[in-house]
N, C-alpha and C positions, 0 to 999 in steps of 0.2 A: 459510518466508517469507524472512527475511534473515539468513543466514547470517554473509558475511562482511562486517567493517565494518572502516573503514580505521582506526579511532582503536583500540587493542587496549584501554584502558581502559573501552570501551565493549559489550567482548565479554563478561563477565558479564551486563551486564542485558538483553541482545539473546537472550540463550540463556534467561536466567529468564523473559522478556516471551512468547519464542516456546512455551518449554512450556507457560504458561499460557493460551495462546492457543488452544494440540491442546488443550489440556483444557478448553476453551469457556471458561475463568475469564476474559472481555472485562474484568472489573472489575480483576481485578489486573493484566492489560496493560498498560492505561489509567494504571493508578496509576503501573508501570514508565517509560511512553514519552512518557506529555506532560509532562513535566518537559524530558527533551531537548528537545523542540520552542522550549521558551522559552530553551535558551541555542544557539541554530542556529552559534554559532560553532566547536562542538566537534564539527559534523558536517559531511562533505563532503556537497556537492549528491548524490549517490548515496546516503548514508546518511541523510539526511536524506528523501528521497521515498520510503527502504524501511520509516522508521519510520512514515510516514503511511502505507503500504499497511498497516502491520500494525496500526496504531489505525484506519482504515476497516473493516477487518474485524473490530474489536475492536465497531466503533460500532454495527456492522453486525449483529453478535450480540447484541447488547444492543436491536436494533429501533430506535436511535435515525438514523433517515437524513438528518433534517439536520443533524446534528455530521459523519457519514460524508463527507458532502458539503461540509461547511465543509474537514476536516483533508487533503482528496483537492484541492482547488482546482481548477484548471482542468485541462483537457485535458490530454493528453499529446501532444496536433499543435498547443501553444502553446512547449511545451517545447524551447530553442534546441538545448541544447546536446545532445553525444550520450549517451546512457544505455544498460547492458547491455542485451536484449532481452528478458530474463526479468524486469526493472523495468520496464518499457515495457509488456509482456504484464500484469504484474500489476495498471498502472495502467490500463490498458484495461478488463480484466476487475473492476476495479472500480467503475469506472465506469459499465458494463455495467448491473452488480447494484444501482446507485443510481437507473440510471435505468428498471431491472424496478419497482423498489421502488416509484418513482414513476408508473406505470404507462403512461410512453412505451417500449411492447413494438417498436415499429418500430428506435426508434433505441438500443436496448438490444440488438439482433441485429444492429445496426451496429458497435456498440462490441466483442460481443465476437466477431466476426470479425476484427477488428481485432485484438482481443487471441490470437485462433485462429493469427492469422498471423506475430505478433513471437513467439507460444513455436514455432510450427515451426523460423523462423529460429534461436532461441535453440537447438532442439534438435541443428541441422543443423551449429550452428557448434560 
């Protein structure tokens, strides 16, 4: 999920949040990564949308879709500035899975075409 994050004080709990995450443990992600969320000034915009991808997926595993939905916000074609392509892909593709969840199948095959296309880019660059 999120590898690298610009703050290194913050690379311990990105490494404990993400193994517990491979290990389906949504609950102790959760506990790890919404703490950061409340203090957003210790996270660049880039780390900051990578800890929400990885509590979406946290929320996501736990079946809860509208916290998924709340901690993901809006789109990622509202998002000004520019972001890697494999944050972009991941926000896509979550969004995807929020709106499978919610059972618009049409624009859930939009999203993650959408998301198909920012990991080619990501893969190619």
């Amino acid at each position: 999920m999120l590898r690298e994050v610009a703050n290194p004080a913050l690379q311990p709990v990105i490494a404990r949040a993400n193994t517990a995450l491979e290990r389906g443990q949504a609950a102790s992600t959760i506990d790890l990564l919404a703490p950061l969320l409340r203090t957003p000034s210790s996270l660049t915009r880039d780390d900051e949308l990578g800890v929400r991808v990885m509590l979406a997926e946290s929320y996501l595993l736990r079946g809860d879709l509208a916290q998924a939905g709340t901690v993901l916000g809006r789109s990622p074609d509202t998002i000004r500035e520019s972001l890697p392509h494999v944050l972009h892909s991941n926000l896509w593709r979550l969004h995807g899975r929020v709106a499978s969840a919610r059972g618009e199948q049409s624009r859930a095959i939009a999203l993650h075409n959408r998301a198909l296309k920012q990991a080619e880019v990501a893969h190619d660059s």
